[in-house]
ZADO-875931 format. One record per residue: residue in one letter; x, y negated, z of N, C-alpha, C in turn; chain; residue number from 1. Coordinates in steps of 0.05 Angstrom, whole numbers, plus 32768, in hexadecimal, padded with zeros to 4 digits. Layout:
<atoms>
ATOM type  npx  npy  npz capx capy capz  cpx  cpy  cpz mol seq
ATOM    A    X    Y    Z    X    Y    Z    X    Y    Z   A NUM
...
</atoms>
This chain:
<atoms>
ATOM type  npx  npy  npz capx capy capz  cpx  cpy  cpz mol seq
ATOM    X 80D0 7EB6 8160 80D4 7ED3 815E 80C5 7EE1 8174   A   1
ATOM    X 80C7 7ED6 818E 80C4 7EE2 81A5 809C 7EE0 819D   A   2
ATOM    X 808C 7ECC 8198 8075 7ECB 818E 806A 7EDF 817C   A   3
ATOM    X 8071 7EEC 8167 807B 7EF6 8152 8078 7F1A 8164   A   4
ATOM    X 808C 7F1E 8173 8089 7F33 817C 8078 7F37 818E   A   5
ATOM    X 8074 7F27 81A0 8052 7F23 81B5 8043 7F29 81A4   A   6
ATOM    X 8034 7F1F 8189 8025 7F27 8178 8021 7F44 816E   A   7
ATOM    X 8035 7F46 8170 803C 7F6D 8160 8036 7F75 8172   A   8
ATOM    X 803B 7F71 818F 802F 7F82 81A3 801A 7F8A 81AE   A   9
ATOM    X 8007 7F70 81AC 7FF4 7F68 81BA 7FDF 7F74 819F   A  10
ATOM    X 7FE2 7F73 8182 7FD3 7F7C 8175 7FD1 7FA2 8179   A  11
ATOM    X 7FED 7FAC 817F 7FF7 7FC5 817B 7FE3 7FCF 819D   A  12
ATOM    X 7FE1 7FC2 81AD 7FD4 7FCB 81CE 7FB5 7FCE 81CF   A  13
ATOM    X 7FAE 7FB9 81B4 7F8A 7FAF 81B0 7F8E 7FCB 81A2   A  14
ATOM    X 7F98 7FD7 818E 7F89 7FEF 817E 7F8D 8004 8199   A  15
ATOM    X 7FA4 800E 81A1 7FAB 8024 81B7 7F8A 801F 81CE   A  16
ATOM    X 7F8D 800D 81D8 7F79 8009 81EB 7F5C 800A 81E6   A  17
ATOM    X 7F54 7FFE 81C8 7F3F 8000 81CA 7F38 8018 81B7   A  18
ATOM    X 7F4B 802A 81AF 7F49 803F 8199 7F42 8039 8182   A  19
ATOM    X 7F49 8023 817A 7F3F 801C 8159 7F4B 8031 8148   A  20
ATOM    X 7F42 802A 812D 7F4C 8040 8113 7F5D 8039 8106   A  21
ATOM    X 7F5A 8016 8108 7F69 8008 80FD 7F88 7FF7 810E   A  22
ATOM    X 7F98 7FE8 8101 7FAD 7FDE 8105 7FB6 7FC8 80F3   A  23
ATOM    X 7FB9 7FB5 80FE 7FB8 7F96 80FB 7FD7 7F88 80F8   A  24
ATOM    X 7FE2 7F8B 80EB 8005 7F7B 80E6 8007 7F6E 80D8   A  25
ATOM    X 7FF7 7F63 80CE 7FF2 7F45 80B7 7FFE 7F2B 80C7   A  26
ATOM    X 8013 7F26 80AE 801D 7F0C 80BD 8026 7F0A 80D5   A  27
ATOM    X 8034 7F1D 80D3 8048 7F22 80EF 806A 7F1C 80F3   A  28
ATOM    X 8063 7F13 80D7 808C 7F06 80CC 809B 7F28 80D2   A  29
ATOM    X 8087 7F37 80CD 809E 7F54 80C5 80AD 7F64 80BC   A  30
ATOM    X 80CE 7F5C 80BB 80D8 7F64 80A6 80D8 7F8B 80A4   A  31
ATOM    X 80CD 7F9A 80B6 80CC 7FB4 80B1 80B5 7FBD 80C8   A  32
ATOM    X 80B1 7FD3 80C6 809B 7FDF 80DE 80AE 7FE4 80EE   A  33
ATOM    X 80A4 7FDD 8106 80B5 7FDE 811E 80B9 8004 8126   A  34
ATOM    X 80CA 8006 8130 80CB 801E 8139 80BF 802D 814C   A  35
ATOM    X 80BF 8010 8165 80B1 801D 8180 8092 8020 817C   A  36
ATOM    X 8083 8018 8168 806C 801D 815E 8061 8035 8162   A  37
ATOM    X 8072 804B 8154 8069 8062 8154 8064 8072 816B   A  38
ATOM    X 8079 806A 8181 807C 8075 8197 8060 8067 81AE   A  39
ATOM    X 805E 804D 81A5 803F 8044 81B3 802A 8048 81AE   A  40
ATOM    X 802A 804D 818F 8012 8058 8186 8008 807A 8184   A  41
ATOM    X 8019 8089 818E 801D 80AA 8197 7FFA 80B5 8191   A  42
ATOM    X 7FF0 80B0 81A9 7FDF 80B1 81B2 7FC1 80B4 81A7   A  43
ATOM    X 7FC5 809D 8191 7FAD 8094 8177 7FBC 808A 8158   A  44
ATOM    X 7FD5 80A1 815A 7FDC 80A0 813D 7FC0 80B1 812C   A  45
ATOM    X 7FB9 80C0 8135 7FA5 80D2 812A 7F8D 80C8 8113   A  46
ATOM    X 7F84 80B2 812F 7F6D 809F 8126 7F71 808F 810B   A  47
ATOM    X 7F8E 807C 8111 7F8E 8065 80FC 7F89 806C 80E6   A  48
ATOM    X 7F75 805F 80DC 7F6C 8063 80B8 7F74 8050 80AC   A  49
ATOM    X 7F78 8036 80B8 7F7A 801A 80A0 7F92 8013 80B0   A  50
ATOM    X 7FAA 800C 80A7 7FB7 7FEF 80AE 7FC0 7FE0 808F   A  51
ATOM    X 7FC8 7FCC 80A5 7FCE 7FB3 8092 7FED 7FA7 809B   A  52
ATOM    X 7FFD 7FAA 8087 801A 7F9A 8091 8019 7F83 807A   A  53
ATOM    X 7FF9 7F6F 8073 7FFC 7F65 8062 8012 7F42 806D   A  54
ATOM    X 801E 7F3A 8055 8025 7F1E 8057 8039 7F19 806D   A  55
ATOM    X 8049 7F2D 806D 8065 7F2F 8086 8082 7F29 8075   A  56
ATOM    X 809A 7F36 807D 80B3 7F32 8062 80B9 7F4B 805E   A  57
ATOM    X 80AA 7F61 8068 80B2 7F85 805E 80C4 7F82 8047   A  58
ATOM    X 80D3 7F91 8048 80E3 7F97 802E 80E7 7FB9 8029   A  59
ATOM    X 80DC 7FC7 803F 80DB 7FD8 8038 80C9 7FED 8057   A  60
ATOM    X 80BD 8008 8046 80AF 8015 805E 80BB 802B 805D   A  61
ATOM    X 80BB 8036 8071 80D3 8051 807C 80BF 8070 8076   A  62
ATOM    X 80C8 8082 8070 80BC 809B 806A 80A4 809E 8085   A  63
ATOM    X 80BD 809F 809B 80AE 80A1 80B2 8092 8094 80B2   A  64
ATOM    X 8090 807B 80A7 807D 806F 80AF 8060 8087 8099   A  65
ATOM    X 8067 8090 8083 804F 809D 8077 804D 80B8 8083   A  66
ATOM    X 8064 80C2 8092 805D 80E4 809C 8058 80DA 80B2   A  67
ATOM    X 8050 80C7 80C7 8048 80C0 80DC 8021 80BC 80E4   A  68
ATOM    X 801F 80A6 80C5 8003 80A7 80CD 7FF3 80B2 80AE   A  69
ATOM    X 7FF4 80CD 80B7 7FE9 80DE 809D 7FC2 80E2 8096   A  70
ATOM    X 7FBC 80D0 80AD 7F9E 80CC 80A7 7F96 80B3 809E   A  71
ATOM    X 7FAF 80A3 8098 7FAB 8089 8089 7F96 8086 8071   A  72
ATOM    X 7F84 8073 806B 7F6B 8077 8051 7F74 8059 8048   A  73
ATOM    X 7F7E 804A 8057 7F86 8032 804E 7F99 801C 8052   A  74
ATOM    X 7FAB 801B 803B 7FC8 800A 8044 7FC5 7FF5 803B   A  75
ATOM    X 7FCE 7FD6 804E 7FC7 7FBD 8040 7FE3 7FB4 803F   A  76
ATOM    X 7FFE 7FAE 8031 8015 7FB0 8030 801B 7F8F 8018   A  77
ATOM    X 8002 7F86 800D 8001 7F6A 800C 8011 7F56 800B   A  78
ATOM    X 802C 7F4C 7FFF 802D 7F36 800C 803E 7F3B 8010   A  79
ATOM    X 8056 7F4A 8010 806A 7F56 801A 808A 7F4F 8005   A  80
ATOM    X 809B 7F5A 8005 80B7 7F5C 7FED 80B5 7F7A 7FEB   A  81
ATOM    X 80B0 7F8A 7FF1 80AD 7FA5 7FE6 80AF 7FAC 7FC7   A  82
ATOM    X 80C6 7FBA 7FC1 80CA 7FC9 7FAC 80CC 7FE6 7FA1   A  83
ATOM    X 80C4 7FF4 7FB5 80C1 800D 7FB4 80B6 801A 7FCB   A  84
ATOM    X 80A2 802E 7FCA 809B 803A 7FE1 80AF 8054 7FDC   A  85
ATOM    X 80B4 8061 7FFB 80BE 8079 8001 80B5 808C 7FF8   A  86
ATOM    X 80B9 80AA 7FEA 80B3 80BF 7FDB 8096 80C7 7FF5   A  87
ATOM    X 8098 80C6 8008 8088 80CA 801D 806E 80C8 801D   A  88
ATOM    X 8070 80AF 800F 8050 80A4 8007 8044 80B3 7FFD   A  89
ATOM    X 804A 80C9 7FEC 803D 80E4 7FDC 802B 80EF 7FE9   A  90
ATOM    X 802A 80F6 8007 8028 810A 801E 8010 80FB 8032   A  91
ATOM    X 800B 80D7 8025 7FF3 80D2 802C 7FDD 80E6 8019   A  92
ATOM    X 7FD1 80F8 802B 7FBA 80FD 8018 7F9D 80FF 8024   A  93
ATOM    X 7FA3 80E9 8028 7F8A 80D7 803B 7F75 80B9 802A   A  94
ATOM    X 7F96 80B3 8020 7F96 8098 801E 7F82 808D 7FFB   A  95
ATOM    X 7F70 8083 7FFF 7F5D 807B 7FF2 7F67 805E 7FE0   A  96
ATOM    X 7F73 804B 7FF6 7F73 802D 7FE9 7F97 8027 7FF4   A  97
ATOM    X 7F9E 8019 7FDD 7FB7 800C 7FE9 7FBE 7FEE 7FD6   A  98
ATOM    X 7FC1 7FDE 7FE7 7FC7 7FC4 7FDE 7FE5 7FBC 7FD9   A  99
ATOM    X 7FF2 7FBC 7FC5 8006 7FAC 7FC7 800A 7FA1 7FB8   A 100
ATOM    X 7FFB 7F86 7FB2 7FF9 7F7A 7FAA 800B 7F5A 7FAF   A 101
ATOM    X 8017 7F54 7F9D 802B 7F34 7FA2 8043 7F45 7FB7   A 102
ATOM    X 8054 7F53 7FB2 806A 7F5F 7FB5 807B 7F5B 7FA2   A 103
ATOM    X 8099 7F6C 7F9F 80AC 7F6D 7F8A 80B4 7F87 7F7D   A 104
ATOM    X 809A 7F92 7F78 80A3 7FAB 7F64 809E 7FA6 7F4B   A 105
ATOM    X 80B4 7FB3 7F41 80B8 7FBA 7F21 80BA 7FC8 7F12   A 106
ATOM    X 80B6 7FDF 7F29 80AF 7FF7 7F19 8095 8001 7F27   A 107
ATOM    X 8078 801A 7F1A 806C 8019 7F2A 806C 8035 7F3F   A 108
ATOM    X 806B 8030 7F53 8071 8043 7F63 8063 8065 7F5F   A 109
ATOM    X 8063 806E 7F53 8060 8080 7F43 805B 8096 7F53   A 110
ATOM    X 8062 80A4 7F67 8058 80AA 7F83 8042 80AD 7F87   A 111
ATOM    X 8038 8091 7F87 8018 808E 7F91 8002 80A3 7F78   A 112
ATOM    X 8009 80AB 7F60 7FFF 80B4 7F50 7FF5 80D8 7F51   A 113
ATOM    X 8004 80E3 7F72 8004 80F9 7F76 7FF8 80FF 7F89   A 114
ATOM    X 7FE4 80DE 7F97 7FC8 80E3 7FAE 7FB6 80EC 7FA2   A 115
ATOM    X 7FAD 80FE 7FAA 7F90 8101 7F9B 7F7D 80F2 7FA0   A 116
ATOM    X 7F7D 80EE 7FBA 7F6C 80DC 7FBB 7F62 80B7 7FBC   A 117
ATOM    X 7F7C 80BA 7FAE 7F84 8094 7FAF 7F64 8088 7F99   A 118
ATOM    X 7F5B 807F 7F9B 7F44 806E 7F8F 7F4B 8050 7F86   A 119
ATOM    X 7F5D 8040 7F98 7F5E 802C 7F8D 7F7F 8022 7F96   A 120
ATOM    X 7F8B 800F 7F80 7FA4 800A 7F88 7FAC 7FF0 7F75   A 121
ATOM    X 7FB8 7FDD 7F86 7FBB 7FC4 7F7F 7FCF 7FB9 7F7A   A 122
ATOM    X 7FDE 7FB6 7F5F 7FF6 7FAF 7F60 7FFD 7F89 7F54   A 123
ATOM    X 7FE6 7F83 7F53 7FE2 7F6D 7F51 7FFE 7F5B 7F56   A 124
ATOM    X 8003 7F4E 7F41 8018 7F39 7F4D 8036 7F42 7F51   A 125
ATOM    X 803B 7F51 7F43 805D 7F5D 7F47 8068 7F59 7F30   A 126
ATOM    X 8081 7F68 7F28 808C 7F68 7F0C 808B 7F82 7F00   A 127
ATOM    X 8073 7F87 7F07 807C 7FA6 7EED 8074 7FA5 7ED0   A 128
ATOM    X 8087 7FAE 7EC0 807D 7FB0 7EA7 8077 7FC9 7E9B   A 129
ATOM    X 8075 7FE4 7EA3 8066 7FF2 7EA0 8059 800C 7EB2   A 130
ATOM    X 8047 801B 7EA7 803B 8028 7EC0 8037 8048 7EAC   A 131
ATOM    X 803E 8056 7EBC 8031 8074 7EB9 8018 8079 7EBE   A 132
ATOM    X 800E 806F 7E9F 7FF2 806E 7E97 7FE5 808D 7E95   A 133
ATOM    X 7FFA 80A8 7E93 7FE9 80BC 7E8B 7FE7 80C5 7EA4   A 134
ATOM    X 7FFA 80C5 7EBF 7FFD 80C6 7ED7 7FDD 80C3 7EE3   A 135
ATOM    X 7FD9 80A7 7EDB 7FBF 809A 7EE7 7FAC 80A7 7EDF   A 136
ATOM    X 7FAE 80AC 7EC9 7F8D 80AE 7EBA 7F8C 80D4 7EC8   A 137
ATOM    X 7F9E 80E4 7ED1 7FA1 80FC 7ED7 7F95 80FE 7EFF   A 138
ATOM    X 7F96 80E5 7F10 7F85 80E3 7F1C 7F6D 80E5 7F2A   A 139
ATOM    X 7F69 80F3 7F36 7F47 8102 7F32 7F38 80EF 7F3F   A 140
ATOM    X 7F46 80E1 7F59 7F2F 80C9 7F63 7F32 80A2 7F5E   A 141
ATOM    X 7F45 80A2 7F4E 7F4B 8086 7F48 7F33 807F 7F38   A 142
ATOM    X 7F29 8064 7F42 7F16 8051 7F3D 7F1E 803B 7F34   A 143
ATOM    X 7F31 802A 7F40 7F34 8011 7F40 7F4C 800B 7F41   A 144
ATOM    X 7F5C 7FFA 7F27 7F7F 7FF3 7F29 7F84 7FDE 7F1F   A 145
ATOM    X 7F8D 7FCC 7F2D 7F8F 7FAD 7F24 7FAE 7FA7 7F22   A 146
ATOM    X 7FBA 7FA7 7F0A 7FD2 7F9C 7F05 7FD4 7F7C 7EF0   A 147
ATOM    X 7FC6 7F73 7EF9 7FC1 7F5B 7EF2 7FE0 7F4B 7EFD   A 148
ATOM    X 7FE8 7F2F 7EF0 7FF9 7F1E 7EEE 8012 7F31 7EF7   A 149
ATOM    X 8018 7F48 7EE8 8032 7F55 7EE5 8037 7F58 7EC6   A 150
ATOM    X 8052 7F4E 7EC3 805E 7F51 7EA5 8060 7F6B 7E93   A 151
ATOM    X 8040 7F78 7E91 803E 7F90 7E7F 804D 7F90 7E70   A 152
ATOM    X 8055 7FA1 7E5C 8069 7FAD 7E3C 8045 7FAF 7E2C   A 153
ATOM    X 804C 7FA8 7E1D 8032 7FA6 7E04 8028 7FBF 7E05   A 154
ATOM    X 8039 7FD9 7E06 8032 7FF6 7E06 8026 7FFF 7E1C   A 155
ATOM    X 802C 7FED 7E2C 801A 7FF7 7E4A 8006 7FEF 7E4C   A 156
ATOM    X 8004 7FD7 7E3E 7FE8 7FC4 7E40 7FD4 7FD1 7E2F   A 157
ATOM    X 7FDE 7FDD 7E16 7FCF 7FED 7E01 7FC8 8009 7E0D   A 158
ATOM    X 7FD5 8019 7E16 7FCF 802E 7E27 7FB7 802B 7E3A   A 159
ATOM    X 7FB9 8018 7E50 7FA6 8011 7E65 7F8D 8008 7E53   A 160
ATOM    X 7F89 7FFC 7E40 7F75 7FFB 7E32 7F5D 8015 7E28   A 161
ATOM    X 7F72 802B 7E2D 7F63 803E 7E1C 7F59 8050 7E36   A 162
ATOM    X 7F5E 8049 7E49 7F54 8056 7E5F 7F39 804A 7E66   A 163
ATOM    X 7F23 8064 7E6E 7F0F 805B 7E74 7F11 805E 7E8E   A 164
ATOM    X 7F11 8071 7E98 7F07 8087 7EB2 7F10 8076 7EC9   A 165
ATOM    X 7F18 805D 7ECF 7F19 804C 7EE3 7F1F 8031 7EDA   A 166
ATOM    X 7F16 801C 7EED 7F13 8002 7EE7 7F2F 7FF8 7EE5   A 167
ATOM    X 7F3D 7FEC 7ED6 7F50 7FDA 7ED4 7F4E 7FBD 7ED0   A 168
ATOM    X 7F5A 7FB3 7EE0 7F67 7F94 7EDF 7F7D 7F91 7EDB   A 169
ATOM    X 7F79 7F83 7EC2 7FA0 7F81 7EB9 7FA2 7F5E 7EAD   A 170
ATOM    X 7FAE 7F55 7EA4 7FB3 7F3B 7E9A 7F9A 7F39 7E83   A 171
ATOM    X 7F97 7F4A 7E7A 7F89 7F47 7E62 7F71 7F41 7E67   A 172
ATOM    X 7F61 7F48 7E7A 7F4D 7F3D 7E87 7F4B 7F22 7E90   A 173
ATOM    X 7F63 7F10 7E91 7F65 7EFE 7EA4 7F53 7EE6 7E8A   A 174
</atoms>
């Protein structure tokens, strides 16, 4: 554990110090974002554009954490038990790409459908069986949505079919 948190720190002092954009928490055995984070990162919350809390035990992310870093363009959340993001996530409207992919949602977070500028989003690998297809296609910058090896409803699968205006990956491709 004590390794574990050396890690979180020592990654959390390399962005502060050297002013990166980015932020590095992959595989950090994290079961939540730490709190004192915010308070160390003060300074160059501004900057961060990308992190990654991929492949940790998250079960869940705190509002705070999306009204904190509102210049976010990219969330890598990967890998996680996550079943819902916070209403918060709306208020990224920054955010371009988000991964959450091999998590435990089963419904789809529906939220994310009110970025404008979300482009790509990965729900790869969860249990949802269906998605707010007219939601999506109402989108002005979505490109790219991979719900591949999630247990679609036949009606969702038939719906996502008839969409052109961005790339899908779903089972049916497989």
């Amino acid at each position: 554990m004590a390794e574990a948190v050396a890690n979180v720190a020592r990654r959390i002092n390399a962005t502060v110090e050297e002013g990166k954009d980015s932020l590095d928490l992959s595989n950090c055995k994290l079961i939540s974002f730490p709190d004192g984070v915010f308070k160390v990162l003060t300074s160059v919350l501004e900057n961060i554009r990308v992190i990654s809390l991929a492949d940790n035990e998250m079960k869940a992310l705190s509002s705070k954490f999306f009204s904190t870093f509102t210049q976010l363009r990219e969330l890598d959340l990967r890998g996680n038990v996550l079943t819902k993001l916070p209403d918060a996530v709306a208020q990224m409207e920054h955010l371009t790409c988000i991964n959450l992919a091999n998590n435990s949602f089963s419904i789809f977070p529906e939220k994310l459908t009110v970025i404008a500028t979300l482009e790509r989003i990965n729900l790869e690998g969860n249990t949802i069986t269906e998605i707010p297809v007219d939601k999506l296609s109402d989108m002005p910058a979505l490109k790219w949505l991979n719900v591949k090896s999630n247990p679609l409803d036949s009606n969702t699968q038939f719906a996502l079919q008839s969409l052109h205006n961005f790339d899908i990956l779903s089972s049916r491709d497989s």
